[in-house]
C-alpha positions in Angstrom: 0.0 0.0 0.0 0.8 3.4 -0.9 1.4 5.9 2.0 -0.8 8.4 2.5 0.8 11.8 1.8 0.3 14.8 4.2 -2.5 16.5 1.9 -5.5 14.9 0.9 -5.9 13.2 -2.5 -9.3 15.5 -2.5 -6.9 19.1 -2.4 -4.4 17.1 -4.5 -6.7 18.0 -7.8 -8.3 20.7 -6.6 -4.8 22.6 -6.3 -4.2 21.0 -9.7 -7.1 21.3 -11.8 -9.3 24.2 -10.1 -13.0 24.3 -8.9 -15.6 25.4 -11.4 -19.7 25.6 -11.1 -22.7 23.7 -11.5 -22.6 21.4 -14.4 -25.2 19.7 -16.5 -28.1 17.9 -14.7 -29.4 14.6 -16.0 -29.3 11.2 -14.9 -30.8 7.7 -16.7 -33.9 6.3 -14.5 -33.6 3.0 -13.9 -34.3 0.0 -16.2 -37.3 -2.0 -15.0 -36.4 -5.2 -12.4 -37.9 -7.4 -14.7 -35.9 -6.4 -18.0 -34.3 -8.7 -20.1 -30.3 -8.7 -19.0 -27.6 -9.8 -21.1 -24.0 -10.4 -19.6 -22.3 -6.3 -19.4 -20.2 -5.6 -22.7 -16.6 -4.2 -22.0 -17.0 -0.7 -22.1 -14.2 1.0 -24.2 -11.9 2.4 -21.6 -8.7 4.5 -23.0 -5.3 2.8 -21.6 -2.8 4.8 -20.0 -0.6 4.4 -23.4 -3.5 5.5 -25.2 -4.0 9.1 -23.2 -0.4 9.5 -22.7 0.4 8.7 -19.3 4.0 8.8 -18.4 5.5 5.4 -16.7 4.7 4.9 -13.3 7.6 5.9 -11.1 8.0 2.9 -9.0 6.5 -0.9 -9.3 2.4 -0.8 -9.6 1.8 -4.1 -7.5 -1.6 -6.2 -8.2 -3.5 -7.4 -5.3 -6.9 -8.4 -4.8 -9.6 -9.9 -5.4 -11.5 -6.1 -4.8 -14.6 -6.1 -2.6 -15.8 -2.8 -3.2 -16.2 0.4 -5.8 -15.5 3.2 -4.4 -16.9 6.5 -6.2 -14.9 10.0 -6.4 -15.1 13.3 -7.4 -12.4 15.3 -9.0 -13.1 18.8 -7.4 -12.4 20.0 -10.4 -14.4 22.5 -13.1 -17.5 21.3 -14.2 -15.9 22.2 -17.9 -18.7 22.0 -20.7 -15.6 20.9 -22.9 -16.7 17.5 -23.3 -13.9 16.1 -26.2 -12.2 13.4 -26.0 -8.7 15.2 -25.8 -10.0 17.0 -22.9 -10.3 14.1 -21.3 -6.9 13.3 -22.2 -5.5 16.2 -20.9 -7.7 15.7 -17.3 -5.9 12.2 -17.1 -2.4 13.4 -17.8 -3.1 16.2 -15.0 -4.2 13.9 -12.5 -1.4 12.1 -13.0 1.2 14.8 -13.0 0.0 15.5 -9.9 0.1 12.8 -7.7 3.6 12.3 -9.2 4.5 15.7 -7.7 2.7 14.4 -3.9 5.3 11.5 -4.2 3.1 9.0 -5.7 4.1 6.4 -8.0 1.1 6.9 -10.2 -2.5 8.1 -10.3 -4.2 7.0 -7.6 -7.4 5.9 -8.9 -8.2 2.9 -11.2 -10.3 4.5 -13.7 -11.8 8.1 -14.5 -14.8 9.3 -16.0 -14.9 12.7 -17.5 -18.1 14.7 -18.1 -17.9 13.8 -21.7 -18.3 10.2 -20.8 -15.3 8.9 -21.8 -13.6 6.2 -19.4 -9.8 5.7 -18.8 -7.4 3.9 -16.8 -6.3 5.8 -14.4 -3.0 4.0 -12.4 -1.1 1.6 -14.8 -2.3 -2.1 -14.7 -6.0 -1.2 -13.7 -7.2 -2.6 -17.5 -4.9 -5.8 -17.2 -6.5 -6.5 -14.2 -9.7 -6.7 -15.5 -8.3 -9.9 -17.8 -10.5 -11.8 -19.6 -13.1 -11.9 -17.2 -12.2 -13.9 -14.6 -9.3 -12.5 -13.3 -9.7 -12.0 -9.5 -6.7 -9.0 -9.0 -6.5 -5.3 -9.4 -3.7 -3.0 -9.1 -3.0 -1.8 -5.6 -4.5 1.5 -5.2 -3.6 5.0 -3.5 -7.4 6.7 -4.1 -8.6 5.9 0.1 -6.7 5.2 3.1 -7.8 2.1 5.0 -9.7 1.1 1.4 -6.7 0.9 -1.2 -6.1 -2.8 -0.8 -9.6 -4.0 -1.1 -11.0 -1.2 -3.3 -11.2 -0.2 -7.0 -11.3 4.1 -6.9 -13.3 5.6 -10.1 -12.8 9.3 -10.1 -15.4 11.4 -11.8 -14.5 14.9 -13.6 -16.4 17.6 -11.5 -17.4 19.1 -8.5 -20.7 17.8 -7.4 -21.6 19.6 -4.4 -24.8 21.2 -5.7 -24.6 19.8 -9.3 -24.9 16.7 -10.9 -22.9 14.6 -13.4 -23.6 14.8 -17.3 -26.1 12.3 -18.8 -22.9 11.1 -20.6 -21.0 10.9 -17.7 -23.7 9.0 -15.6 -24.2 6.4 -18.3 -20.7 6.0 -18.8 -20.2 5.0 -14.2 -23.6 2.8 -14.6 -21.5 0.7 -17.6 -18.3 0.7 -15.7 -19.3 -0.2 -12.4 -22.0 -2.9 -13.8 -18.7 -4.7 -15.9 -16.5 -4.3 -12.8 -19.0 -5.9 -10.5 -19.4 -8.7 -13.4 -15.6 -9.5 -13.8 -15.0 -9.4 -10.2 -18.3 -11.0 -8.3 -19.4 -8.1 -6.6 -22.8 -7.0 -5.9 -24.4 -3.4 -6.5 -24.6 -3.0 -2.6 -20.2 -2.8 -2.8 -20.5 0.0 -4.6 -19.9 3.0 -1.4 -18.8 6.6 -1.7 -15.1 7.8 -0.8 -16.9 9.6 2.6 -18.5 6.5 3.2 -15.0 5.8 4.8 -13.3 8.8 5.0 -14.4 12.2 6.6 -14.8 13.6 3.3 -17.4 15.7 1.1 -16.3 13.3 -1.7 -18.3 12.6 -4.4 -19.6 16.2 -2.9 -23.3 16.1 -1.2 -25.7 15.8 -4.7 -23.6 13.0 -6.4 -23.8 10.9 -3.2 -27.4 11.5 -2.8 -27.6 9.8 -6.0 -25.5 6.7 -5.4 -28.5 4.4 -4.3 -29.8 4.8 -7.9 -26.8 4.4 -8.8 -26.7 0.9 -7.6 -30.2 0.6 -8.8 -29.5 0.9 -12.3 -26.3 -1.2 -11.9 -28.8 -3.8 -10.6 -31.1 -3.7 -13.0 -28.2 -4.1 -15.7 -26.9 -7.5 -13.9 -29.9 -8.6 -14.2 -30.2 -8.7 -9.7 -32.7 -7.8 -6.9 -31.6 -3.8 -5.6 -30.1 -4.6 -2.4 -30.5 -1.8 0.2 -28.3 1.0 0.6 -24.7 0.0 1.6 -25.0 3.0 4.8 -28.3 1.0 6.0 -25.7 -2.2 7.0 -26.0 -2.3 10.7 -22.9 -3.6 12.2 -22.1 -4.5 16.0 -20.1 -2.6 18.1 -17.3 -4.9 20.1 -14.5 -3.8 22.3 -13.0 -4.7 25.4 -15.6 -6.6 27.9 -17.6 -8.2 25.6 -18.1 -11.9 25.1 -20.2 -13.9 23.0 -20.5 -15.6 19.0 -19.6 -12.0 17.6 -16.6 -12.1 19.4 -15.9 -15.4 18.4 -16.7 -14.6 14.8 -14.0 -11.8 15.1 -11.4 -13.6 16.5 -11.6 -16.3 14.1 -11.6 -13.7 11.3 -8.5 -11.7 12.8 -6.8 -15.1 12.9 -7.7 -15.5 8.6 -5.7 -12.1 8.8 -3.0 -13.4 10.0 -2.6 -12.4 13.8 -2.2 -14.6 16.1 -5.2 -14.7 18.9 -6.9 -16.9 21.4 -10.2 -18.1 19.8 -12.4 -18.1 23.0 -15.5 -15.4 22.4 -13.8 -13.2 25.7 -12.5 -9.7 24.5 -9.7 -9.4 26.2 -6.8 -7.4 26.5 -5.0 -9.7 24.0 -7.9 -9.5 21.4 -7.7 -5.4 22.1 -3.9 -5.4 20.8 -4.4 -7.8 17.7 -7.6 -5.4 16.6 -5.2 -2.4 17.3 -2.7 -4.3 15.0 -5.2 -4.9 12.3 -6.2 -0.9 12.5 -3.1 0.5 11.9 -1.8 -0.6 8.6 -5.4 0.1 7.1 -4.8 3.9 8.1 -8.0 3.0 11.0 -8.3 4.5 14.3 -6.3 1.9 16.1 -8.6 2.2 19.3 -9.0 -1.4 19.6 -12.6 -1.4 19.0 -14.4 -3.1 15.8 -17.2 -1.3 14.7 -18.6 -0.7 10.9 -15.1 1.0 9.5 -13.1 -2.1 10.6 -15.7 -4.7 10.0 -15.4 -3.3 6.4 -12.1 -2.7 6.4 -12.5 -5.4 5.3 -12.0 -7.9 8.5 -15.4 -9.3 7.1 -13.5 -10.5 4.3 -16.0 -12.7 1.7 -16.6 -16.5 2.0 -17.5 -18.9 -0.7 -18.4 -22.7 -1.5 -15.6 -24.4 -1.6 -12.9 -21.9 0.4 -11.6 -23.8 3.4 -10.4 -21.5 6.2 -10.9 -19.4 9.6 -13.1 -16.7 7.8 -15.1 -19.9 7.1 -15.1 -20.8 10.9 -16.3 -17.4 11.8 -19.4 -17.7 9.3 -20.2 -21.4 10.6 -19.8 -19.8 14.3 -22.3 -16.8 13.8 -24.9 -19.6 11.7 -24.7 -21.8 14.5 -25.5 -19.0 16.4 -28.7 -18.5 14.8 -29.4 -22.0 14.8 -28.5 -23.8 11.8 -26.9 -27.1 12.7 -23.5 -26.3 10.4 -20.4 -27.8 11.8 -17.4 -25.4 12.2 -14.4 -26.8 10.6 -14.0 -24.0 8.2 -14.8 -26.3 5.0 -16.8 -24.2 2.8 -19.2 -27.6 1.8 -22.5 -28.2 1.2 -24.2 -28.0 4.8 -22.9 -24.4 5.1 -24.2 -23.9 1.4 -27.4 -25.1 2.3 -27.6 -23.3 5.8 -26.2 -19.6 3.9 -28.8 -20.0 1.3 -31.4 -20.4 4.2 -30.2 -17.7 6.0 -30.2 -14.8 3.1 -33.3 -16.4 1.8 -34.8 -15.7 5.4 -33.8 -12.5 5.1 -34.6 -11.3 1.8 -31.2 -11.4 0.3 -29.6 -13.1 -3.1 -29.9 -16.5 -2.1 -26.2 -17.3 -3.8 -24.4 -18.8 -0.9 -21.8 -15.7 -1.0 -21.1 -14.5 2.7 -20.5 -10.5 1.5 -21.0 -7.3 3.4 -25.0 -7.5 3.3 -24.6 -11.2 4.6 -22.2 -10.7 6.7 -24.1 -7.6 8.9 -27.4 -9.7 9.1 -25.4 -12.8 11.0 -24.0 -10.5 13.1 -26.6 -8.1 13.8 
């Protein structure tokens, strides 16, 4: 991961590219649920080679698989210059700048300009999206705490009062609707930066629209519209508490890699491994999980067939709602079955894919 620098990535374009006013308003209304949905075309996204980027300075690592979009605003002026060379020249200046924060590269993954014209944004971003199955992404330098498990998009504008161009907006709904295709997420990972950050980004009128955002993103994969990725209700643990959640979080720090008592009592030794989790993901390393470190993501996603302690924690927190699943951290066909029953219960995809949405109703 990327360090953060000193100044925010948000005053990073500003400074660079300038704040204008209100730009054009006009947004696509959602396709109807019932639709007919054929798999997401690649959308045409301009390569760093193709815009003129200059090398990356140092070595853009791949990571991955992501488990969230994250959605930006530029700051910048919302220019009626919609060409595709001004486009162009908004990638090269992104770049330029970051370079001059100490940055290896852009931070972002992609960008969207008003015009509606999509490029990669750090080098590596459109190899990552393979042919389709490929399960890595570049490492990131667009949100602390979110680079390692996020995919930034960066949108040209300030959208404080204003809204994105009908070109633009089309242009995020393709983008994000491929993305979640090629990488298995769901229109619910789809967040805004201040989601996780304290941050006006995407600015107060763009995030107002980023439930129909994942509406329409929905509606193009063909999927029920989750709710709202800020309704999630996640628990609050710290020091004192005891219990399956705390179970469920120990056996998921221990999928991290620390090394921690599985025994459900949050102890002073479970209070230094969360502090240890917190602080490489730029968290407040208070030693308490609540919603920024469940999603940090410490509530990593679990699938048939993966054998390990995130499994445990998911068979510990159904066990605790009483399906008779046996906890040995083989993602098999009784914890298939007993998932499916679960999100079916509670009116979500029944696709035996412990995600964020899953995850916050076992826990709740």
């Amino acid at each position: 991961m990327n360090p953060a620098p000193a100044l925010g990535r948000r005053s990073l374009l500003v400074g660079a590219l300038g704040v204008g006013a209100a730009g054009a308003l006009g947004v696509a209304k959602a396709a109807p649920s019932n639709a007919a949905v054929t798999a997401v075309a690649r959308p045409t996204i301009a390569s760093c080679a193709t815009w003129g980027a200059q090398p990356a300075t140092g070595t853009v690592s791949m990571t991955g698989p992501p488990q969230k979009i994250l959605v930006h605003h530029t700051a910048s002026a919302n220019t009626t210059d919609y060409s595709q060379s001004a486009a162009y020249s908004l990638a090269r200046n992104i770049q330029q700048w970051h370079f001059a924060r100490g940055w290896i590269d852009s931070g972002q993954q992609f960008t969207i300009s008003r015009g509606g014209y999509a490029m990669e944004g750090r080098h590596r971003s459109i190899e990552g999206l393979g042919s389709g199955s490929s399960t890595v992404f570049p490492l990131g330098a667009h949100c602390t705490g979110q680079n390692s498990t996020s995919i930034g998009i960066e949108n040209e504008g300030t959208y404080t009062t204003a809204l994105p161009t009908t070109a633009q907006w089309n242009a995020l709904v393709t983008l994000c609707a491929y993305l979640c295709q090629t990488y298995g997420l769901g229109p619910e990972d789809i967040y805004g930066h201040r989601d996780f950050l304290d941050t006006e980004c995407p600015g107060d009128a763009f995030y107002a629209k980023l439930p129909q955002l994942r509406s329409e993103v929905a509606a193009r994969l063909g999927t029920s519209n989750p709710p709202p990725a800020q309704t999630r209700t996640w628990p609050t643990l710290q020091q004192g508490n005891s219990g399956f959640r705390v179970t469920t979080a120990q056996y998921l720090l221990r999928h991290s890699g620390r090394a921690v008592t599985v025994d459900g009592a949050f102890g002073s030794g479970t209070r230094a491994v969360v502090v240890s989790f917190q602080q490489p993901e730029g968290l407040t390393a208070d030693g308490v999980i609540g919603r920024a470190t469940w999603e940090a993501p410490l509530a990593v996603t679990c699938s048939q067939d993966q054998t390990s302690d995130a499994v445990r924690g998911v068979q510990t927190a159904l066990t605790a709602q009483g399906y008779a699943v046996t906890v040995d951290g083989a993602f098999g066909p009784g914890t298939v079955s007993a998932v499916k029953s679960f999100q079916t219960a509670h009116a979500l995809d029944a696709d035996a894919v412990v995600g964020s949405n899953t995850w916050s109703r076992l826990l709740a």
